[in-house]
N, C-alpha and C positions, 0 to 999 in steps of 0.2 A: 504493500500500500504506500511505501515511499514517496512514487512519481505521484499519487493524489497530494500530498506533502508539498512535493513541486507545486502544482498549479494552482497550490493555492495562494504560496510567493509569487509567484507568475503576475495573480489575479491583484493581489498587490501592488506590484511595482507597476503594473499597468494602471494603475489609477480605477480602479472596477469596485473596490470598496475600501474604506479604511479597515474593515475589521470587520469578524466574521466568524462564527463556528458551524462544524460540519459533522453531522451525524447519518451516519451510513447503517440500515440491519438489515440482513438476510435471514432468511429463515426463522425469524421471530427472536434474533440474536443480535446487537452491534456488534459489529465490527471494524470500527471505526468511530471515535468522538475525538473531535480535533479542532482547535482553536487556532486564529493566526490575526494579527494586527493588532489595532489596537480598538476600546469602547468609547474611547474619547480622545481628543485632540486637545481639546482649551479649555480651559487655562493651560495645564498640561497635557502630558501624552499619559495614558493608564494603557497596561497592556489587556487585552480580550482573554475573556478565562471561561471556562466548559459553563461555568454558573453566574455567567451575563443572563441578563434579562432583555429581550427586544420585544418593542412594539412591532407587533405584528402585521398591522396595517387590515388590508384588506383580507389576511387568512383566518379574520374574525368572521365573513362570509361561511365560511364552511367549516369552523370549528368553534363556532359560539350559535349564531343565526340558523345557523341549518340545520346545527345539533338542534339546537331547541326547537326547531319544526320535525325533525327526527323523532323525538320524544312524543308531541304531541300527536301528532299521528299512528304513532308506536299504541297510543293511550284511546287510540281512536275518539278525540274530541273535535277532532279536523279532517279534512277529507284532503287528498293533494288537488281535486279538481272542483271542490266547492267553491264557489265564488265569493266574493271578497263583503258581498251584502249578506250573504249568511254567515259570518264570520265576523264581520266586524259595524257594531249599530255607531255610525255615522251618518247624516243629512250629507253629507260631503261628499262623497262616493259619485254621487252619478253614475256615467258610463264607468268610470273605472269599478265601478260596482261586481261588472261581468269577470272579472280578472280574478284569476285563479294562486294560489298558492303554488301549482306547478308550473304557472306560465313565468312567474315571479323569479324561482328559484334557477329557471331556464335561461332566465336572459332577452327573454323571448313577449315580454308583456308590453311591448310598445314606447317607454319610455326612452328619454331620450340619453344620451351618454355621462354629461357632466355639465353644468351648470354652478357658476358663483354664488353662494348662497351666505358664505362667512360673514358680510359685511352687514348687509341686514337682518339677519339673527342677533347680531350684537346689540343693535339698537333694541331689543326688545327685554322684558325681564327673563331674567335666568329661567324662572319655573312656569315662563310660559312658550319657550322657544319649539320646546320636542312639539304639542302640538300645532304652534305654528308653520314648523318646517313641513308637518304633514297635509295640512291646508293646502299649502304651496303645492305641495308635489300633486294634491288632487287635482289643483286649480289649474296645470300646468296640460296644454293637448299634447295630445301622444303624437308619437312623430313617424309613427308608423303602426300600424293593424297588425294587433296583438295574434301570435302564433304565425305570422309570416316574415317575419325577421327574427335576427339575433343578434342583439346589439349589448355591449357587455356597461351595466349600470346600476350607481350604488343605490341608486332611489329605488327601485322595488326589494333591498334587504332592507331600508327604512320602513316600509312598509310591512316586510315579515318582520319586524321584530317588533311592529305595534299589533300583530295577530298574537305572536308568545305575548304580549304582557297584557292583551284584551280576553286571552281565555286561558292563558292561567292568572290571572288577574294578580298578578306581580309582576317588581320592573325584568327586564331579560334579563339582568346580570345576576341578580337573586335568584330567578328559576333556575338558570345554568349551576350555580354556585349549589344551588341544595339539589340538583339530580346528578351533575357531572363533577365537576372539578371538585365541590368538598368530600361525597362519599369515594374519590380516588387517590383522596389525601396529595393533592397537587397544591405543594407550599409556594410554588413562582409561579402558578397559571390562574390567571385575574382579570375580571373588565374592571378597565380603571372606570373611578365614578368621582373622580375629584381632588382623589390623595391616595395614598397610597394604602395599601394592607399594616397591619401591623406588622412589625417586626422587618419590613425591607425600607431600605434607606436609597437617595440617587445613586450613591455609589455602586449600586449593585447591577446597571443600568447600562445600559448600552447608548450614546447621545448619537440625535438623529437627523438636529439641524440647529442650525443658525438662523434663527427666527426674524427676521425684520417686522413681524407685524406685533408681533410679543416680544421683539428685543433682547432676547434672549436665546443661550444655545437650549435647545427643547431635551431633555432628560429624566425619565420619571413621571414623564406625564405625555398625554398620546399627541402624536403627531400632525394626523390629520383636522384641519381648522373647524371642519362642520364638528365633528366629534368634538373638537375643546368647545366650539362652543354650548352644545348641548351638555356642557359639563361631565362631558369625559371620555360618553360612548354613544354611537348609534348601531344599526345591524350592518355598519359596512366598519368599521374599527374600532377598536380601541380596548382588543386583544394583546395580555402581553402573557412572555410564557420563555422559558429557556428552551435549548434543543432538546434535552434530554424529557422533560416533563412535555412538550409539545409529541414527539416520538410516543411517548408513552399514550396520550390522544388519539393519535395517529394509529398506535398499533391494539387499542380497544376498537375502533373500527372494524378493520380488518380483521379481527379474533369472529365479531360479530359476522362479518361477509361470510367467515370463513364456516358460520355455524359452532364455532367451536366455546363461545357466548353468547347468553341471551340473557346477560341480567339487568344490563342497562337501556338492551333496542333489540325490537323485534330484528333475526336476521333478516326477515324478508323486507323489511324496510328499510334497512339498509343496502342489501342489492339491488331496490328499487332507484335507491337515489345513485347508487354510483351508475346506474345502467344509462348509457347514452338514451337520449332520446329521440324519437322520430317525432317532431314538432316542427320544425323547420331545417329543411334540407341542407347540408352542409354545414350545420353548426354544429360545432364541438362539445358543446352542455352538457352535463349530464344534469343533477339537480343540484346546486349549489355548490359543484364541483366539475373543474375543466378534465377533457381528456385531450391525449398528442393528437395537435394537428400533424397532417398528412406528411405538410413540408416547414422546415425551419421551427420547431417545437420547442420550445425551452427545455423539456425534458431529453433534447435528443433524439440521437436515432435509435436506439436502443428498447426505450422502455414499448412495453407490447402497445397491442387497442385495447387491453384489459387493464388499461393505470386512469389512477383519477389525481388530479393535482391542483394546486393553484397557485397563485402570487399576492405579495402585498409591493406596496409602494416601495416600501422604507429599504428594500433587497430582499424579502423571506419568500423560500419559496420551500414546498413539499411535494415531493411527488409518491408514490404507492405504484407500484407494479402488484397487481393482482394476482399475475400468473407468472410470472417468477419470482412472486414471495420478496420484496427489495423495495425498502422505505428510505428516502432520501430526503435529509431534515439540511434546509442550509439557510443562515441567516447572519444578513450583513444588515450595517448600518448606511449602506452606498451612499441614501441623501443627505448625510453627516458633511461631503464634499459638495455636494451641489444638487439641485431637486431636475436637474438637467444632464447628471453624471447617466450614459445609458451606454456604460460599458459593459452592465453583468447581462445586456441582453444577448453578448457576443459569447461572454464569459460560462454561463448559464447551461447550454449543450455541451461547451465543449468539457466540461467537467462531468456534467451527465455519464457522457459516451464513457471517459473514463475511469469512472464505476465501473460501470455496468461491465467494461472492456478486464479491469482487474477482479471482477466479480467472477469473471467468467461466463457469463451468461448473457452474450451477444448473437 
């Protein structure tokens, strides 16, 4: 596993991340946890250790958000194609009414990509922003006819994570906390809501940028702006978690895929959400998790059409091969250097490949 060693100095001195750790299992085994760079820059340089904390970004999508529609569907209090008006009693809905919890998690519900939202949320009070943001997103026309495109956007996990907290009638970081992360005894895996857990400090932290709007290097508190401003979290971030407890997430899943658990998720509900879906042609979806596209994959050439994976912003990404048993945890702080550094997307396969290449199983 050396030449992995390599590339990750490589990935380094290229400028692709300041710092980084990388967790490699096979067969329901690591074999490989390896750290390189450093968690912060400024004031000083701190070096990257196995038990950094990183904001996850956007892999709060498939391992907060989607769990918790996992669950409750698991609990059958949700349907994946009941629509959004027997789901959720709101005047606001309108058309977006028809909209399903699986067109949502598809990608596939019509909304539109990304949209400024930080700036007027601020102006408003703190505890009235979550449902203002949701307003907005209803009030907003869709920019294409749900189920005939697939267009990749945070606004409908905003949307699933006001179904978890409309019918479990708690906020989404509380339900995930008392079904997932506390009964797994996961001491670094948290949606932040403001400040921190007890007992972790910044230091513990991975720093993820140099803030111009807050002034500050961001550390300890989540990344993305809509998220800080809704004071901490919505269903698209504000997941943090180390590689080795994120791994451990990751490989309760797959225990579950694999049948070989069923105490936290039906397994058939789980191989419903990793299973691509046929919704719109050519998209890579599955339910709240990405599979390899065809050509130029982040995961490479390597990993099968049986892997589910995803990405956040900040550099994290996970992949799972299905059928060759081989979970790939790797997380950098990339926009620490700049929210325009888009080296790990060169970076990203060619590491892939070489797993999988020292794995053996190409």
């Amino acid at each position: 596993m050396e030449k992995i060693g390599d590339i990750l100095e490589q990935g380094l001195l290229e400028g692709a991340f300041p710092g980084g750790v990388l967790l490699v299992a096979k067969g329901g085994e690591i074999v490989l946890h390896q750290e390189a760079g450093w968690r912060s820059m400024r004031p000083k340089q701190e070096p990257m250790t196995k038990e950094t904390i990183f904001d996850l970004a956007s892999l709060t999508k498939p391992l907060a958000t989607t769990l918790g529609i996992m669950k409750l569907v698991g609990q059958e209090k949700i349907d994946l194609d009941q629509s959004l008006s027997e789901i959720i009693e709101s005047s606001s809905l309108k058309e977006k009414g028809s909209l399903t919890p699986r067109l949502l998690l598809n990608h596939s519900a019509g909304f539109v990509a990304w949209k400024p939202l930080y700036s007027d949320l601020l102006k408003e009070k703190v505890e009235d922003r979550r449902s203002i943001l949701r307003r907005r997103i209803l009030k907003e026309p869709l920019v294409y006819s749900p189920g005939k495109e697939c267009l990749y956007s945070d606004w409908g996990f905003m949307i699933l994570e006001w179904i978890i907290e409309e019918v479990s009638g708690m906020p989404m970081h509380r339900f995930l906390d008392d079904h997932f992360y506390g009964p797994m005894s996961l001491k670094r895996t948290f949606i932040y809501t403001g400040e921190l857990p007890t007992g972790l400090d910044k230091a513990m932290f991975a720093a993820t940028k140099d803030c111009p709007l807050r002034n500050r290097i961001i550390r300890g508190e989540v990344e993305d702006d809509v998220a800080y401003a809704l004071n901490g979290y919505s269903g698209h971030a504000g997941l943090f978690a180390t590689a080795e407890e994120l791994y451990v997430l990751v490989a309760l899943l797959r225990d579950h895929y694999d049948g070989k658990r069923d105490d936290f998720l039906s397994p058939e509900v789980v191989r419903e959400f990793f299973r691509l879906q046929d919704i719109v042609e050519g998209c890579t979806w599955a339910l709240g998790w990405d599979t390899p596209s065809p050509e130029n994959s982040s995961s490479g050439r390597y990993f099968s059409p049986k892997s589910v994976g995803h990405l956040g912003f900040t550099g994290t990404s996970v992949w799972m091969d299905l059928e060759k048993d081989v979970i790939v945890v790797f997380l950098t702080n990339r926009t620490l250097t700049t929210d325009d550094n888009e080296k790990i997307k060169a970076f990203r396969p060619r590491l892939h490949d070489l797993i999988m290449q020292e794995l053996g199983v190409i």
